[in-house]
PQR file with spaces between the fields and no chain letter, atoms N, CA, C, O and H, PARSE charges and radii, in Angstrom:
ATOM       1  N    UNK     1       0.854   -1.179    0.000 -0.4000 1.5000
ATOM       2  CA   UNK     1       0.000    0.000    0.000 -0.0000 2.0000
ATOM       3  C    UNK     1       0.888    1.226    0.000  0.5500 1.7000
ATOM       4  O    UNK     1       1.982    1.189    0.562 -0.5500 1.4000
ATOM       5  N    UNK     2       0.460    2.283   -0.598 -0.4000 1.5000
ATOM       6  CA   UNK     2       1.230    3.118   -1.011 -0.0000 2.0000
ATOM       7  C    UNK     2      -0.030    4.507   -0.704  0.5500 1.7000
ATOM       8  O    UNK     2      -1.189    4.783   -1.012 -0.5500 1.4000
ATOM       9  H    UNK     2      -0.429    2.314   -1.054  0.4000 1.0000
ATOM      10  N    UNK     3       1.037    5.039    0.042 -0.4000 1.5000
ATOM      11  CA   UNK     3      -0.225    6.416    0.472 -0.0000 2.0000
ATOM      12  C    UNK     3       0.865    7.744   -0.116  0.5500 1.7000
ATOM      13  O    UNK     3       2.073    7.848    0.095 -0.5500 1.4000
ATOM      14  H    UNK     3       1.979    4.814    0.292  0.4000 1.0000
ATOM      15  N    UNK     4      -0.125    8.757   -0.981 -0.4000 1.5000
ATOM      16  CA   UNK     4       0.876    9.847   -1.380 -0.0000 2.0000
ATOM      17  C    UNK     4      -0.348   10.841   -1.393  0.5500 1.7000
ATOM      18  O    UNK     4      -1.534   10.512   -1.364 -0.5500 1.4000
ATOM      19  H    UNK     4      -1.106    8.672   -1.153  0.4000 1.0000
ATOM      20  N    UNK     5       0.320   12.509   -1.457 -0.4000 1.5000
ATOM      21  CA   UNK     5      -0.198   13.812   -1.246 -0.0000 2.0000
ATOM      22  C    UNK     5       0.190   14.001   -2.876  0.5500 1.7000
ATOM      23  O    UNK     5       1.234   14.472   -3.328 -0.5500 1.4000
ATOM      24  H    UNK     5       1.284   12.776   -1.481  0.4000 1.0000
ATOM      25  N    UNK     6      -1.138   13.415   -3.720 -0.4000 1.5000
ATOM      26  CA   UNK     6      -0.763   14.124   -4.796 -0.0000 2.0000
ATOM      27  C    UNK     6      -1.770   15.125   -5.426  0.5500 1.7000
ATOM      28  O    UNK     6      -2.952   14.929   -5.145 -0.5500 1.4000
ATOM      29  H    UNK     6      -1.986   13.032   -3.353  0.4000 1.0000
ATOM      30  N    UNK     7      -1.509   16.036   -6.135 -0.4000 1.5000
ATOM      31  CA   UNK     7      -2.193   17.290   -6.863 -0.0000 2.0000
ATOM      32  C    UNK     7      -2.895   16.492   -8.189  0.5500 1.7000
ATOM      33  O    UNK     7      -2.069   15.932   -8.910 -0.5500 1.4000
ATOM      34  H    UNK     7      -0.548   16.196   -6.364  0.4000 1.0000
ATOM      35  N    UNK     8      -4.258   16.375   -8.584 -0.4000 1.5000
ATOM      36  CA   UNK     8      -4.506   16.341   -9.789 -0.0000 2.0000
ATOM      37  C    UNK     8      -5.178   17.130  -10.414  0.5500 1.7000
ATOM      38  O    UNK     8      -6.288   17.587  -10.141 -0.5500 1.4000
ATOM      39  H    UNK     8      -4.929   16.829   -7.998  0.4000 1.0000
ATOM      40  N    UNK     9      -4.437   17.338  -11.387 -0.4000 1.5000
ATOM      41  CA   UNK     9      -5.266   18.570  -12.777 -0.0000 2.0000
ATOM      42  C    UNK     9      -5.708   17.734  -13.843  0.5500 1.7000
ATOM      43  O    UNK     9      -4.980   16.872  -14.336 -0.5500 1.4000
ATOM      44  H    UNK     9      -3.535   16.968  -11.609  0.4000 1.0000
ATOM      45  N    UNK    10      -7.087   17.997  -14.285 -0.4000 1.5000
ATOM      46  CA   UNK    10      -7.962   17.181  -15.510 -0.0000 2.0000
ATOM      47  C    UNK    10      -7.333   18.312  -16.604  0.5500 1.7000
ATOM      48  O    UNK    10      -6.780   19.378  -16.332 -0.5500 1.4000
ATOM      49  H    UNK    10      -7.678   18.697  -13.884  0.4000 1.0000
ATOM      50  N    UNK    11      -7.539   17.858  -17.622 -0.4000 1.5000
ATOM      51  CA   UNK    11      -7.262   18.629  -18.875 -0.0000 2.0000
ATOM      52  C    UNK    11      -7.860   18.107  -19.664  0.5500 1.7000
ATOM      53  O    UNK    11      -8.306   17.035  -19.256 -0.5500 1.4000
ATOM      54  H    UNK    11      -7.988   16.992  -17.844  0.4000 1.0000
ATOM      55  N    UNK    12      -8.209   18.434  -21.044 -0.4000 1.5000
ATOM      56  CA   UNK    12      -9.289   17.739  -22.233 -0.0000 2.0000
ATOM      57  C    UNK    12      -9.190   16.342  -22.216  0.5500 1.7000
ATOM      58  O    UNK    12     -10.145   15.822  -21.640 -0.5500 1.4000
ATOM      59  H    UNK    12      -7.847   19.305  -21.376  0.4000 1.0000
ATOM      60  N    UNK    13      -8.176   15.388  -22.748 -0.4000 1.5000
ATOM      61  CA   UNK    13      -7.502   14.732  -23.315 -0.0000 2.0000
ATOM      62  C    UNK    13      -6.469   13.604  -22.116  0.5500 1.7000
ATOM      63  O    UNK    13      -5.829   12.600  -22.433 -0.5500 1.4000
ATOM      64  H    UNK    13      -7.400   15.811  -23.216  0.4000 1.0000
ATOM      65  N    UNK    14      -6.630   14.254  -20.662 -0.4000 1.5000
ATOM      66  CA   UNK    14      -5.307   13.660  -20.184 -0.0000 2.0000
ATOM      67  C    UNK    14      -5.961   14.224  -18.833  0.5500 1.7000
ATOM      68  O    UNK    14      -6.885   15.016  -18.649 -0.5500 1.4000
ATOM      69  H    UNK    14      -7.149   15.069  -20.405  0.4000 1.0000
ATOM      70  N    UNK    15      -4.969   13.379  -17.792 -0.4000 1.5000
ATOM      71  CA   UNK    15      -4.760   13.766  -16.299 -0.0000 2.0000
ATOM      72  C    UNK    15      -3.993   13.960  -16.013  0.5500 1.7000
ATOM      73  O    UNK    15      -3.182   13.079  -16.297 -0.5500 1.4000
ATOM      74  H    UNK    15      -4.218   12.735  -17.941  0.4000 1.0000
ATOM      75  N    UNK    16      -3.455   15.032  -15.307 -0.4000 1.5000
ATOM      76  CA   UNK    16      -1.932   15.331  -14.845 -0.0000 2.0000
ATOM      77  C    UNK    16      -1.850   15.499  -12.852  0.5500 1.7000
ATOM      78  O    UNK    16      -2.247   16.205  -11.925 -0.5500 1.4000
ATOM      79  H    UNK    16      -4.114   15.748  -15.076  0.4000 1.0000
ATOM      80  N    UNK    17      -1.148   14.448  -13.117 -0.4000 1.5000
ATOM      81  CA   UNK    17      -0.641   14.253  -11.240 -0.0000 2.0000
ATOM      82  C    UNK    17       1.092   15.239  -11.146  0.5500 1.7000
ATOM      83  O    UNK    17       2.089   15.293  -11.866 -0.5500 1.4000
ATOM      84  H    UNK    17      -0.826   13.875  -13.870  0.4000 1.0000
ATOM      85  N    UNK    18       0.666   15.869   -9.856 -0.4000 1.5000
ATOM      86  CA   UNK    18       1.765   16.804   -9.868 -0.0000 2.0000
ATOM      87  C    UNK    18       1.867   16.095   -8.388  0.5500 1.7000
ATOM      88  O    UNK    18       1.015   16.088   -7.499 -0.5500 1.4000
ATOM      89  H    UNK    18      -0.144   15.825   -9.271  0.4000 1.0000
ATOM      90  N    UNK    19       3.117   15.526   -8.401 -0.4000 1.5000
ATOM      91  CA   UNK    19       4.084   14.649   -7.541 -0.0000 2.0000
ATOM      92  C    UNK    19       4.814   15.852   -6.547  0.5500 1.7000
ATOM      93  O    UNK    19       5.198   16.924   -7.014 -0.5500 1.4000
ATOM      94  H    UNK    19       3.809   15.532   -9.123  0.4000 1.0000
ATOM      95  N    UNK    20       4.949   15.448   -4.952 -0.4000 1.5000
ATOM      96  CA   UNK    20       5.785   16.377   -3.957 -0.0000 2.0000
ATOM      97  C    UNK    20       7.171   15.539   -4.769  0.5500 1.7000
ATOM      98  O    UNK    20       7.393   14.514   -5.413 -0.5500 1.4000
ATOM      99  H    UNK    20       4.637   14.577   -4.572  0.4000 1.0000
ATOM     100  N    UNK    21       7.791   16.593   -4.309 -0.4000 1.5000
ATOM     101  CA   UNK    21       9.853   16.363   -4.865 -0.0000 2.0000
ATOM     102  C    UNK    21      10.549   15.791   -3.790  0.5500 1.7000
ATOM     103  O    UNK    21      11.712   15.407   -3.913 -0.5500 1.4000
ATOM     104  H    UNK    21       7.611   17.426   -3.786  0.4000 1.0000
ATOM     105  N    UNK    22       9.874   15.703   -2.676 -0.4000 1.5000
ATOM     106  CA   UNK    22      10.663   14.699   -1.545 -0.0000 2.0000
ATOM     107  C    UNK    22       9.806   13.354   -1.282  0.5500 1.7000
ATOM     108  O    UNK    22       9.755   12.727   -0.224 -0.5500 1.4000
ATOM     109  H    UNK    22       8.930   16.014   -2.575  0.4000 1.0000
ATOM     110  N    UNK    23       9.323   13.141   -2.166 -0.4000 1.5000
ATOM     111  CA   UNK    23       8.631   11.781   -2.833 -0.0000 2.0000
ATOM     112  C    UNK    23       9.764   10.964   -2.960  0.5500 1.7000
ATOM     113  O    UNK    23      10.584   11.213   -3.843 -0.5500 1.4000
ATOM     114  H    UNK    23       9.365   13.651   -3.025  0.4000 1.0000
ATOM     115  N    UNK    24       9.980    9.607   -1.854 -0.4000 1.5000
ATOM     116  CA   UNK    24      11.145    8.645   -2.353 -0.0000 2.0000
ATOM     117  C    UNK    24      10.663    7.888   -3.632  0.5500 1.7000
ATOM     118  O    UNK    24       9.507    8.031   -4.028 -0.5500 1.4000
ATOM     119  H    UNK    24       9.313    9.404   -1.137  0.4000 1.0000
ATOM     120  N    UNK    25      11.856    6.815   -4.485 -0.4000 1.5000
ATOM     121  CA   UNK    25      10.991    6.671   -5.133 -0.0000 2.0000
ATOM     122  C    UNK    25      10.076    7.480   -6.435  0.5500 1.7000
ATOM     123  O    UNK    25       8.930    7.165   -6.755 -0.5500 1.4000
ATOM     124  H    UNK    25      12.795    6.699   -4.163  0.4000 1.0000
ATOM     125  N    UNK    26      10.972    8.682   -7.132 -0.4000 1.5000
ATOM     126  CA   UNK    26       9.903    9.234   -8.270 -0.0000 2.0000
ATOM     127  C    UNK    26      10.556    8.034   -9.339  0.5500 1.7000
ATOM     128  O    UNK    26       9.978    7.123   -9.932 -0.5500 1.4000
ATOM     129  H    UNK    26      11.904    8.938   -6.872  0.4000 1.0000
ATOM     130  N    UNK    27      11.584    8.316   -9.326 -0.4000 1.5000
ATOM     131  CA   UNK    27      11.656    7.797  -11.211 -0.0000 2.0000
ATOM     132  C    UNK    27      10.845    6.438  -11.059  0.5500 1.7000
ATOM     133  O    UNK    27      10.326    6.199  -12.149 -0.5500 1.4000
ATOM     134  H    UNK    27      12.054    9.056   -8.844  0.4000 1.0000
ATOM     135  N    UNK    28      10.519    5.396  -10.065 -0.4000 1.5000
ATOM     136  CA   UNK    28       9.997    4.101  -10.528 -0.0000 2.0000
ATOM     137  C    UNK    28       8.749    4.721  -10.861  0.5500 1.7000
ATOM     138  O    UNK    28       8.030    4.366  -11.794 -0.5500 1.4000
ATOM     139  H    UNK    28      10.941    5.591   -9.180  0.4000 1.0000
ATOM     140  N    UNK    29       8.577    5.414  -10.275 -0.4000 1.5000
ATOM     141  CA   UNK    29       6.899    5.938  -10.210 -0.0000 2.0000
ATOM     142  C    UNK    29       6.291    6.310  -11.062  0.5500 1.7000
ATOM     143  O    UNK    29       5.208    5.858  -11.432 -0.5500 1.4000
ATOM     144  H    UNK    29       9.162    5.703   -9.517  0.4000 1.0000
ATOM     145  N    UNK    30       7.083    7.488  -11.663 -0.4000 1.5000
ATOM     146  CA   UNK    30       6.894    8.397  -13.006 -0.0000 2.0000
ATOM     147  C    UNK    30       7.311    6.945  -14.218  0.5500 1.7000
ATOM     148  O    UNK    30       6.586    6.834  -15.206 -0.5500 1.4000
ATOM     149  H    UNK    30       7.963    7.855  -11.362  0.4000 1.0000
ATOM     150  N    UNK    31       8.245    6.139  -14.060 -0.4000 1.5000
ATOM     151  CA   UNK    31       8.040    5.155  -15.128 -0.0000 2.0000
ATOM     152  C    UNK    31       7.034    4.021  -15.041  0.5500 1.7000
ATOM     153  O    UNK    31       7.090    3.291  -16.030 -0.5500 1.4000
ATOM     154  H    UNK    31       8.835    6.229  -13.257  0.4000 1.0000
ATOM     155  N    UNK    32       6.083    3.649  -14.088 -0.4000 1.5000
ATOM     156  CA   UNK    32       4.905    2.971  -13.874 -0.0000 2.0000
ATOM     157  C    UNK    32       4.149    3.733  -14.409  0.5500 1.7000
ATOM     158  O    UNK    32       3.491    3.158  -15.276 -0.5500 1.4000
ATOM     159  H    UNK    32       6.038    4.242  -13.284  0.4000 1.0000
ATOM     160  N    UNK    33       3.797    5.372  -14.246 -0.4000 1.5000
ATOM     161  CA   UNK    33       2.726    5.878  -14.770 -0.0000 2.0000
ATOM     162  C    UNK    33       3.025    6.263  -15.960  0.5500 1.7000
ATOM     163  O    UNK    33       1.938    6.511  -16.483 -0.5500 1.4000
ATOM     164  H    UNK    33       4.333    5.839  -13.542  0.4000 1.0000
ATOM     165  N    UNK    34       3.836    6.459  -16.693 -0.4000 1.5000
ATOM     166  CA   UNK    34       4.450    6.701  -18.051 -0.0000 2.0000
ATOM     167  C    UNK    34       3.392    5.463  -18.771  0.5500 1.7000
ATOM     168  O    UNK    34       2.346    5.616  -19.401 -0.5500 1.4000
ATOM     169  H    UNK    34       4.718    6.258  -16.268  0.4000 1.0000
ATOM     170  N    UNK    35       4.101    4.256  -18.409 -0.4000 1.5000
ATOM     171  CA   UNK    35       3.874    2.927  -18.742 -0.0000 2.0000
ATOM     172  C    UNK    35       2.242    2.876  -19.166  0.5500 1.7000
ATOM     173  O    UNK    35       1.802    2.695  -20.301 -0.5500 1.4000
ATOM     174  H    UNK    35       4.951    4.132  -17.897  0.4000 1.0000
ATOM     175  N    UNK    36       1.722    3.019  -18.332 -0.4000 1.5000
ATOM     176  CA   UNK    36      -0.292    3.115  -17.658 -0.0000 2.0000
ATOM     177  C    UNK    36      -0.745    2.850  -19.105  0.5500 1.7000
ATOM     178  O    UNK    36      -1.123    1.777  -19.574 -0.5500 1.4000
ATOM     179  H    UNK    36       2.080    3.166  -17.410  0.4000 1.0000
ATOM     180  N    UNK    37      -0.613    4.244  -19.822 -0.4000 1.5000
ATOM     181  CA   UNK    37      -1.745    4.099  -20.878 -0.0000 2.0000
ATOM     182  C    UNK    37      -1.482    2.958  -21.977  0.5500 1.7000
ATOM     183  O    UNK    37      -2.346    2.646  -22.797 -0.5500 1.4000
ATOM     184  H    UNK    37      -0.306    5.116  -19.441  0.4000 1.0000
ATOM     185  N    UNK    38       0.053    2.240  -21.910 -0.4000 1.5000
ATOM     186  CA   UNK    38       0.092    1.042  -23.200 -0.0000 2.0000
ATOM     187  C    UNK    38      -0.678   -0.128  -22.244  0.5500 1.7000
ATOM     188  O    UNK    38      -0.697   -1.190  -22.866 -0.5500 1.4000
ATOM     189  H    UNK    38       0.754    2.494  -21.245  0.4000 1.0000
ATOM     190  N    UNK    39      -1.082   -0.200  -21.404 -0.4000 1.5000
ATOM     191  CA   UNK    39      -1.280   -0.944  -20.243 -0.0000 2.0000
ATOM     192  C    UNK    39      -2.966   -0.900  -20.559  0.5500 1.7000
ATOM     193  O    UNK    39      -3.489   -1.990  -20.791 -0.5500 1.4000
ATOM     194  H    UNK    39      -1.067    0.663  -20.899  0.4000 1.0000
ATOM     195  N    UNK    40      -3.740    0.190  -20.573 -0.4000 1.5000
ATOM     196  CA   UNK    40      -4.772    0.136  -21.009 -0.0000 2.0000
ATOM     197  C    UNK    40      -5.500   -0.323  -22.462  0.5500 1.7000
ATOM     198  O    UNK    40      -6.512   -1.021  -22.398 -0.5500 1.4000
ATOM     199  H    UNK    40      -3.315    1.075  -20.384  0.4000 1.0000
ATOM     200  N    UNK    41      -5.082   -0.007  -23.480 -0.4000 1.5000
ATOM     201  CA   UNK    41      -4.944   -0.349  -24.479 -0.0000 2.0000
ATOM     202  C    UNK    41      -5.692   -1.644  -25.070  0.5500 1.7000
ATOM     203  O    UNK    41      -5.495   -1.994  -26.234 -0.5500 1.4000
ATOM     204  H    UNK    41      -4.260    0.560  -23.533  0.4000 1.0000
């Protein structure tokens, strides 16, 4: 389980999560959610 303080902004087309910077752990993170949408598909 994974608990985080994140910001989300909707936009037309997309969702954008704005990540804290003392977040351990970004790059796996940001490359899991990178990943997401071939994942849906």
């Amino acid at each position: 389980l994974i608990k985080l303080a994140v910001q989300v902004e909707t936009l037309k087309k997309s969702i954008r999560l704005h990540l804290p910077r003392s977040m351990p752990d970004q790059v796996i993170l940001r490359y899991a959610l990178a990943r997401l949408p071939r994942l849906l598909v």
